[in-house]
C-alpha positions as CSV (number, residue, x, y, z in Angstrom):
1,X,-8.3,3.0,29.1
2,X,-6.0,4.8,31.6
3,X,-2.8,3.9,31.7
4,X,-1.8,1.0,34.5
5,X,1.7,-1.1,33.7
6,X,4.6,1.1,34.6
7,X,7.9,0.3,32.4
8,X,9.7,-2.0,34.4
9,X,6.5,-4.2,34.2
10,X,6.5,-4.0,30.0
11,X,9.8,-4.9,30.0
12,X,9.5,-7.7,31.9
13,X,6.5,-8.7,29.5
14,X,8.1,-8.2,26.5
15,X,11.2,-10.5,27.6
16,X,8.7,-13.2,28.4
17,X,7.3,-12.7,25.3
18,X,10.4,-13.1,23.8
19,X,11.9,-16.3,25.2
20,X,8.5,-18.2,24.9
21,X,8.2,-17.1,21.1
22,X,12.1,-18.1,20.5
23,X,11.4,-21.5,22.8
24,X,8.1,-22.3,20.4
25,X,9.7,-21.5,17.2
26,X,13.0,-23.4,17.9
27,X,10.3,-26.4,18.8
28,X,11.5,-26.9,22.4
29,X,7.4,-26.0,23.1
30,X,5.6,-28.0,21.3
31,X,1.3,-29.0,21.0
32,X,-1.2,-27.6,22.9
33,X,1.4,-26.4,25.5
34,X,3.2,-24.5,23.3
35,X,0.4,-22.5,21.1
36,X,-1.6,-21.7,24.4
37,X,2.0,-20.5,25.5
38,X,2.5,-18.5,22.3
39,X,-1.0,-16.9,22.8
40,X,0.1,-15.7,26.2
41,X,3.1,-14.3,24.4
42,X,0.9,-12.2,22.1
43,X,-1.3,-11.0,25.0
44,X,1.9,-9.8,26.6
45,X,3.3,-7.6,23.5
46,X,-0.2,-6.0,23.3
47,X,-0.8,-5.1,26.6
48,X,2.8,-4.0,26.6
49,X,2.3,-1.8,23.9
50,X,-0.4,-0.4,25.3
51,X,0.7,-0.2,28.8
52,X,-3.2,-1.8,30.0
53,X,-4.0,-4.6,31.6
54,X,-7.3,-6.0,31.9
55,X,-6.1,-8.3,34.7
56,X,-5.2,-4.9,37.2
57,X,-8.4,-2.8,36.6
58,X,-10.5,-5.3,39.3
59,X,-8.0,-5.2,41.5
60,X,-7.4,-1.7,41.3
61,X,-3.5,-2.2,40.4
62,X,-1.1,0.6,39.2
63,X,2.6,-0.6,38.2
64,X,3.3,2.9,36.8
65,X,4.2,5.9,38.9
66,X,1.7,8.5,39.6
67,X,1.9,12.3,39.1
68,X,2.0,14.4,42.1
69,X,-0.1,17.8,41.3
């Protein structure tokens, strides 16, 4: 897996990740809503932390910057 999420993008992930966990466990998201939302939030940290995403390989998508040789 090459790398494809630059670090503006992981932060942005891991913030989401954040308020949706803090919105679920405060019980402002609640039922299906709020685990399929949770779920989302764990996909986020782990592609985060491993600066992939499934999602941009298709597509051909690069959010990080790339090395000049």
């Amino acid at each position: 897996m090459k790398k494809n999420m630059g670090s503006a993008d992981r932060i942005i992930r891991i913030i989401i990740a954040a308020v949706i966990a803090t919105l679920y466990f405060t019980g402002i998201l609640t039922g299906t809503v709020g685990i399929v939302l949770l779920v989302l939030a764990g996909v986020f940290v782990l592609t985060s932390l491993v600066s992939f995403c499934p999602l941009y390989a298709p597509f051909g998508l690069k959010t990080c910057s790339v090395k000049k040789a």
